[in-house]
PDB file of N, CA, C and O in Angstrom:
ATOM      1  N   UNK A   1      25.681 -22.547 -20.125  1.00  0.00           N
ATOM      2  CA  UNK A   1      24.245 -22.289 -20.261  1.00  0.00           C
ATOM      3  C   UNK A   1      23.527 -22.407 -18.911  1.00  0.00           C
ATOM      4  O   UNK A   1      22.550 -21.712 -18.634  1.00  0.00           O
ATOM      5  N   UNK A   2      24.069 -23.343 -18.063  1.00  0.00           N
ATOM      6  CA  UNK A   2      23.062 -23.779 -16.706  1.00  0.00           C
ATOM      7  C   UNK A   2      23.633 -22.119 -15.907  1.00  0.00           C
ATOM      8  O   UNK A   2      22.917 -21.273 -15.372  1.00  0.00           O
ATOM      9  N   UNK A   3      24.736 -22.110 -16.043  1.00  0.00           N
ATOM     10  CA  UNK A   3      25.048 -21.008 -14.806  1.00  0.00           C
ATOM     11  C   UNK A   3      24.305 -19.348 -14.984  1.00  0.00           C
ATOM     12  O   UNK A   3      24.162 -18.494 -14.109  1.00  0.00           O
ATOM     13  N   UNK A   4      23.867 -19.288 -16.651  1.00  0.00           N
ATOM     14  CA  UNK A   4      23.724 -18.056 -16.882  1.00  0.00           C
ATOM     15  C   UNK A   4      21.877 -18.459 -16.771  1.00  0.00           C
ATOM     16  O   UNK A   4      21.264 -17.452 -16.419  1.00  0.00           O
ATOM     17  N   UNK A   5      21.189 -19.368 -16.939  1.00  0.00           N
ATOM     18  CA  UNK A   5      19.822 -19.809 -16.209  1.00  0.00           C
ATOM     19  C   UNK A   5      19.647 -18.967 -15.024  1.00  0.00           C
ATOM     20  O   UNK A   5      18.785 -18.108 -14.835  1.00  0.00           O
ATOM     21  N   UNK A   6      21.056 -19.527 -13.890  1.00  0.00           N
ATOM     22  CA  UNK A   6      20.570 -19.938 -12.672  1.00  0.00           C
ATOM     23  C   UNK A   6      20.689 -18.458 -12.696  1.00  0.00           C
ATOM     24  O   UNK A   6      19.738 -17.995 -12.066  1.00  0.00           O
ATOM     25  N   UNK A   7      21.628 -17.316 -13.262  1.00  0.00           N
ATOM     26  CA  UNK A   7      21.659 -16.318 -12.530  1.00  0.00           C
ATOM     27  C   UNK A   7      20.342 -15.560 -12.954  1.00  0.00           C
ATOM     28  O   UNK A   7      19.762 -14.910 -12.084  1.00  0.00           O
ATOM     29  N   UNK A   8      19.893 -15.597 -14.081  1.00  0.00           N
ATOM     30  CA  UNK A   8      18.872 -15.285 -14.781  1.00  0.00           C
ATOM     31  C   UNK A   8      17.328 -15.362 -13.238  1.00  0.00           C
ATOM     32  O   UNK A   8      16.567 -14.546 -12.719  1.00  0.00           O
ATOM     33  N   UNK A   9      17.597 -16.747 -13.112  1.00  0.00           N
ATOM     34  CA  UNK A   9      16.449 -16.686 -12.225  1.00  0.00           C
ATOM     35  C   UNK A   9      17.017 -16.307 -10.771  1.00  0.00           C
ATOM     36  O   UNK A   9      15.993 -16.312 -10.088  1.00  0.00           O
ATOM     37  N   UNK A  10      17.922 -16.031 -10.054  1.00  0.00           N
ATOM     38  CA  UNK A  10      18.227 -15.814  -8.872  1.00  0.00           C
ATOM     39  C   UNK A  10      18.006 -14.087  -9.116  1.00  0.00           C
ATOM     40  O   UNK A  10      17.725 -13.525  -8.057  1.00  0.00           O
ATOM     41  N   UNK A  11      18.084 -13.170 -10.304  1.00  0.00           N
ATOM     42  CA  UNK A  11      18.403 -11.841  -9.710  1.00  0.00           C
ATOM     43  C   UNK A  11      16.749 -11.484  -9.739  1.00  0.00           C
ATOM     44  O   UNK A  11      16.378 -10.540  -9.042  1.00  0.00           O
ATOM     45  N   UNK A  12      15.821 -12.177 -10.485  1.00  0.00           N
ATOM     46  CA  UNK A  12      14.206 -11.537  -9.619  1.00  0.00           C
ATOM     47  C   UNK A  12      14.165 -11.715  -8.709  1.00  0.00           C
ATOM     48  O   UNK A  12      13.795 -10.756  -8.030  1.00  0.00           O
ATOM     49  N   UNK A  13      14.501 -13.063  -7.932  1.00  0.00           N
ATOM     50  CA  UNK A  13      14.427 -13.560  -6.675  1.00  0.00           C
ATOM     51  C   UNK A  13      14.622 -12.229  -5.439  1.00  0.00           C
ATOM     52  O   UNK A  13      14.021 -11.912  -4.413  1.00  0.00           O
ATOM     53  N   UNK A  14      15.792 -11.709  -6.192  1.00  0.00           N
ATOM     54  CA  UNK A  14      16.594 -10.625  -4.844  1.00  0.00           C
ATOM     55  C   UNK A  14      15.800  -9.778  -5.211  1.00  0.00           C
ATOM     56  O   UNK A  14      15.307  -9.390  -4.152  1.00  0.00           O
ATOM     57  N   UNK A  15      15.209  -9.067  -6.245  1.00  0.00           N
ATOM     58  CA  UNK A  15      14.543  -7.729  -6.718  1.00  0.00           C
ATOM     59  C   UNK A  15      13.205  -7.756  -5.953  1.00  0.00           C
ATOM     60  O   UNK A  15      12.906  -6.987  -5.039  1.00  0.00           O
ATOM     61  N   UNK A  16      12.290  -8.945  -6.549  1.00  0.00           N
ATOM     62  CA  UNK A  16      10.812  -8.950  -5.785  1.00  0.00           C
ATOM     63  C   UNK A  16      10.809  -8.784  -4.484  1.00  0.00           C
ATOM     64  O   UNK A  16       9.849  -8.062  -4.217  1.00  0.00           O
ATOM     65  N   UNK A  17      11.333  -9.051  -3.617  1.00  0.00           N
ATOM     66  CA  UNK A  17      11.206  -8.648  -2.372  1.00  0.00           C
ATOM     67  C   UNK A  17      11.168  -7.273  -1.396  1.00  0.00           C
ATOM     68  O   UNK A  17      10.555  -6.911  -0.392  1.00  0.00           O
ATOM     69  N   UNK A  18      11.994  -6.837  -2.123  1.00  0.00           N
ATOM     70  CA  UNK A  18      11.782  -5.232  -1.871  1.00  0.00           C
ATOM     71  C   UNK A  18      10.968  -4.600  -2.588  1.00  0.00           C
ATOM     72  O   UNK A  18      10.737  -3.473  -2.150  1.00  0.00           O
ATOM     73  N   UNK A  19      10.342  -4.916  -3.682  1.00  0.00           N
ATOM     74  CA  UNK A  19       9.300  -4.121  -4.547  1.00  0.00           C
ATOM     75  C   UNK A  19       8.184  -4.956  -3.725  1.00  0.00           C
ATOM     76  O   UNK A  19       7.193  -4.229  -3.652  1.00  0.00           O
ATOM     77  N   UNK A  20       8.018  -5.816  -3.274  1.00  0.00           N
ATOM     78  CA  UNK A  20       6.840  -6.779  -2.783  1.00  0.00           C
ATOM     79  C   UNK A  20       6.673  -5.369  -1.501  1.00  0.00           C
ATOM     80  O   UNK A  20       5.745  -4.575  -1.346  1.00  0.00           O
ATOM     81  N   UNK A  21       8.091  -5.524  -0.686  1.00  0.00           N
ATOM     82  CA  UNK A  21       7.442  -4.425   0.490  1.00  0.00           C
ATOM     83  C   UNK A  21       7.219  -3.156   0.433  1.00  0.00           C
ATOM     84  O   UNK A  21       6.528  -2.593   1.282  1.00  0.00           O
ATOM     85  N   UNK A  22       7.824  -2.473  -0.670  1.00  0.00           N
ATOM     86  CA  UNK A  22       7.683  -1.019  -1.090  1.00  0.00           C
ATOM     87  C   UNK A  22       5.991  -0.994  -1.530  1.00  0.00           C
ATOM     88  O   UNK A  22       5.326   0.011  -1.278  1.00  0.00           O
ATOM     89  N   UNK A  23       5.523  -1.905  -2.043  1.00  0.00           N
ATOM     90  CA  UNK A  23       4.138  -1.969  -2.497  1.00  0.00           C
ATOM     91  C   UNK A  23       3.105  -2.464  -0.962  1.00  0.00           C
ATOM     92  O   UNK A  23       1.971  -2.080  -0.679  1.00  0.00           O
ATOM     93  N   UNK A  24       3.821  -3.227  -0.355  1.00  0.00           N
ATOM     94  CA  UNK A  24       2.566  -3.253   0.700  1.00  0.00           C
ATOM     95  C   UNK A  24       2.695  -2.019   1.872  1.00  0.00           C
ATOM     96  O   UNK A  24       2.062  -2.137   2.921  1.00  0.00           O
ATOM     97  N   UNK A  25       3.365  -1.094   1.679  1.00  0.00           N
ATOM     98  CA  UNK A  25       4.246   0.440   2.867  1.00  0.00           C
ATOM     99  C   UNK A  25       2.900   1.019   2.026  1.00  0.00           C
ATOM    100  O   UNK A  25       1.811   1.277   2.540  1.00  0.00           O
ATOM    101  N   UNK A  26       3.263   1.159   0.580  1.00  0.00           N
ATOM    102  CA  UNK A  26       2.529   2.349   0.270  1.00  0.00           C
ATOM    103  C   UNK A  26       0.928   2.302   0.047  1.00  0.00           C
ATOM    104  O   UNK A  26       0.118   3.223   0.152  1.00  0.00           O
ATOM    105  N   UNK A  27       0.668   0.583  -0.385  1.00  0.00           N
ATOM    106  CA  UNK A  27      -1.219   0.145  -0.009  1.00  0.00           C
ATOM    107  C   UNK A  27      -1.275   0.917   1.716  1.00  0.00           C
ATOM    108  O   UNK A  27      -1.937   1.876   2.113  1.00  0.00           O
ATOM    109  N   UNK A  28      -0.286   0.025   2.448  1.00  0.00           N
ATOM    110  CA  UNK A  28      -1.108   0.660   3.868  1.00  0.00           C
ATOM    111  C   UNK A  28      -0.809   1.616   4.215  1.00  0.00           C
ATOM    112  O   UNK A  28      -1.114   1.511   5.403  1.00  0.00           O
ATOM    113  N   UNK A  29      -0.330   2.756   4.082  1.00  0.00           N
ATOM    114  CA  UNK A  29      -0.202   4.372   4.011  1.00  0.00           C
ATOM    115  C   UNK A  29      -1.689   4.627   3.434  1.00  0.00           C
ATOM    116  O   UNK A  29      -2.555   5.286   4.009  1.00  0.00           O
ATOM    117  N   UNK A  30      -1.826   3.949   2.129  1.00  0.00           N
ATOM    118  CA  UNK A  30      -3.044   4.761   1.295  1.00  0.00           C
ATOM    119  C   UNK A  30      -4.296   4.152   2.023  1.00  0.00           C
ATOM    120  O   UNK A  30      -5.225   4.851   2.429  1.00  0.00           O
ATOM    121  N   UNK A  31      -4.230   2.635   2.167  1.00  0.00           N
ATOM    122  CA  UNK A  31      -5.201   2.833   3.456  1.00  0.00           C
ATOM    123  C   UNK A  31      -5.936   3.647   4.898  1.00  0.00           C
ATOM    124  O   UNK A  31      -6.994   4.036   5.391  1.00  0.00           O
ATOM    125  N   UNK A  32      -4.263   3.526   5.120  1.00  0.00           N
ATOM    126  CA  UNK A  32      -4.492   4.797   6.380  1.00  0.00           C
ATOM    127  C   UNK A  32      -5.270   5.700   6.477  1.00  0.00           C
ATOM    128  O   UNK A  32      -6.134   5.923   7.324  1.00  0.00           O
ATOM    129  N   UNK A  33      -4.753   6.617   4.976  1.00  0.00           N
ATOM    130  CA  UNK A  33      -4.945   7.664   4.519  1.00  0.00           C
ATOM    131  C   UNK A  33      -6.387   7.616   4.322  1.00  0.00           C
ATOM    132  O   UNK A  33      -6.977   8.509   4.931  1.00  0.00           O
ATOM    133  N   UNK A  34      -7.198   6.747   3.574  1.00  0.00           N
ATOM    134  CA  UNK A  34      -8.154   6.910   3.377  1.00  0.00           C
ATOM    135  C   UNK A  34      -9.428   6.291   4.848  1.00  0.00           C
ATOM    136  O   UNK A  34     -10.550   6.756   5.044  1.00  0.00           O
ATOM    137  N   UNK A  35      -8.808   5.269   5.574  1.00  0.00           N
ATOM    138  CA  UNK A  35      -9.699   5.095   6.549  1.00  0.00           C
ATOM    139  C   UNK A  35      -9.786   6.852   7.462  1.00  0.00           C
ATOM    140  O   UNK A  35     -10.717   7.266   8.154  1.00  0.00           O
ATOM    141  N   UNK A  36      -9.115   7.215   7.289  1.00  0.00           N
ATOM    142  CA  UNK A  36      -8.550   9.110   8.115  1.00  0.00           C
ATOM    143  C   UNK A  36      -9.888   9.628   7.524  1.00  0.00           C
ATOM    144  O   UNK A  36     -10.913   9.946   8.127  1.00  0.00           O
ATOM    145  N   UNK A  37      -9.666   9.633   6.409  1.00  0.00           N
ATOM    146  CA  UNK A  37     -10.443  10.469   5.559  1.00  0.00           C
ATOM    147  C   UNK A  37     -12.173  10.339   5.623  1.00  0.00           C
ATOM    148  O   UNK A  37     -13.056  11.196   5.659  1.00  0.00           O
ATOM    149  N   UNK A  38     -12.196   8.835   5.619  1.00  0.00           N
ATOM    150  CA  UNK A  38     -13.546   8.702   5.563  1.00  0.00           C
ATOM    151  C   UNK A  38     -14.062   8.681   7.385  1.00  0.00           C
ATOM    152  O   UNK A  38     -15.257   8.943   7.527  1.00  0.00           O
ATOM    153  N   UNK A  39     -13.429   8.455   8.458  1.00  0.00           N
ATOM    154  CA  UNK A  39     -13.449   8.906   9.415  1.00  0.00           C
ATOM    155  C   UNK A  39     -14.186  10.654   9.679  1.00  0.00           C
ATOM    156  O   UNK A  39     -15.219  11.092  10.186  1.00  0.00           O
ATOM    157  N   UNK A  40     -13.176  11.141   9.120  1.00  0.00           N
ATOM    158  CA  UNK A  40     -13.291  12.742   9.164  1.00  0.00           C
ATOM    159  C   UNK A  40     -14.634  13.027   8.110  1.00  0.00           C
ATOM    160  O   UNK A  40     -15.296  13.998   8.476  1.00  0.00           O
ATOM    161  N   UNK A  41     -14.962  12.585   7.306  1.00  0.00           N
ATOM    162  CA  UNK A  41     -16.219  13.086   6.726  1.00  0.00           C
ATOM    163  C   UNK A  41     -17.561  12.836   7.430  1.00  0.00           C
ATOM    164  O   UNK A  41     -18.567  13.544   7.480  1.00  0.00           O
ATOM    165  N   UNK A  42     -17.315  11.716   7.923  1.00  0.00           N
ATOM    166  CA  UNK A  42     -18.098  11.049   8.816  1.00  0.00           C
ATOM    167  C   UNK A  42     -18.604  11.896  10.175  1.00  0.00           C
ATOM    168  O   UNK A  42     -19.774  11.826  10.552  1.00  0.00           O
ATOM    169  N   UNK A  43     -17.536  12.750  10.905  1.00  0.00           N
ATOM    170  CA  UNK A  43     -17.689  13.460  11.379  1.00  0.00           C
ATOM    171  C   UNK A  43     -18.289  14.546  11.066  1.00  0.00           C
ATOM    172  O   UNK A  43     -18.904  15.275  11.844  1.00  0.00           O
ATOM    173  N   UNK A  44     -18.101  14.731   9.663  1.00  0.00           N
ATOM    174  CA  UNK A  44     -18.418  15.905   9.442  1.00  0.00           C
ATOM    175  C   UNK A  44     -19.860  16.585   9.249  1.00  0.00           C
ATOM    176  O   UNK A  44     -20.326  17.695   9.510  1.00  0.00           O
ATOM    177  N   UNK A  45     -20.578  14.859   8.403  1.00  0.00           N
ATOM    178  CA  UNK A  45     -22.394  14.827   8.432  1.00  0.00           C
ATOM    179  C   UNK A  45     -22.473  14.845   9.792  1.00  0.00           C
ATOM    180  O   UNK A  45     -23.517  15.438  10.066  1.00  0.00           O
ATOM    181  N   UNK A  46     -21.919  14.507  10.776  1.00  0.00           N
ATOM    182  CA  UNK A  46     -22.582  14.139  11.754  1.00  0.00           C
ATOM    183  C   UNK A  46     -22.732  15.868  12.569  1.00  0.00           C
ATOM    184  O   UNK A  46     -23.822  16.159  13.061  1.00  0.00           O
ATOM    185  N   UNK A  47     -21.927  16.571  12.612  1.00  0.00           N
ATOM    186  CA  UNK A  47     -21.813  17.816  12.813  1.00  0.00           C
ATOM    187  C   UNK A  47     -22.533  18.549  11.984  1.00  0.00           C
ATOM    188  O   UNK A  47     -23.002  19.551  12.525  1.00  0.00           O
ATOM    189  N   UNK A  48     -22.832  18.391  10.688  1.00  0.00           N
ATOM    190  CA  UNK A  48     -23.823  19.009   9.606  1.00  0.00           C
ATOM    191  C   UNK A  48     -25.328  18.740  10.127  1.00  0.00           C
ATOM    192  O   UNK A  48     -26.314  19.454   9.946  1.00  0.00           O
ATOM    193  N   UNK A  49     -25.252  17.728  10.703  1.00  0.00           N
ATOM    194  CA  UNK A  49     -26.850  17.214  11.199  1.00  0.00           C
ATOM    195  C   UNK A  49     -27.245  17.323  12.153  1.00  0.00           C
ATOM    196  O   UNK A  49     -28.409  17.051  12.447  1.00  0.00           O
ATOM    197  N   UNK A  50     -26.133  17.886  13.153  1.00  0.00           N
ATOM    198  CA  UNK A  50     -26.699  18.669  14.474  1.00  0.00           C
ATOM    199  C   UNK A  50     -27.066  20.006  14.266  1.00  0.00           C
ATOM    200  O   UNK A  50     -27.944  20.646  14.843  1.00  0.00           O
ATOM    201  N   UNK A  51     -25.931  20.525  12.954  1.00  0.00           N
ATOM    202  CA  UNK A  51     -26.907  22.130  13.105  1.00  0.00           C
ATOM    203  C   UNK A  51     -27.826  22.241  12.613  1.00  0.00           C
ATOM    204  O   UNK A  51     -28.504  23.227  12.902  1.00  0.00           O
ATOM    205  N   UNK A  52     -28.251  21.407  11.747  1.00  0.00           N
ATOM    206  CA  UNK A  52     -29.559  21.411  11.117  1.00  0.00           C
ATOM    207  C   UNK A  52     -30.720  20.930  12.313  1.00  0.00           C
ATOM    208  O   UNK A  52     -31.913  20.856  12.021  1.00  0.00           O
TER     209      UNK A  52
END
């Protein structure tokens, strides 16, 4: 019973860690992505408000 515990709790142990970093790659990609984005719109009033 103790050994099939321990393995029980050792195989999340190994799993979370790579899902922990696969999840913080793809937050800061989508960050990226969106600081880009709101960058570029930003530009874009600002260019809208010179031709006006």
């Amino acid at each position: 019973m103790k050994s099939e515990k321990q393995q029980q709790q050792s195989v999340p142990m190994t799993i979370q860690p790579s899902v922990l970093r696969q999840n913080n790659s793809l937050s800061s990609l989508l960050n990226s992505e969106n600081h880009q984005q709101s960058n570029s719109l930003k530009n874009q009033t600002k260019n809208n408000g010179q031709n006006f």
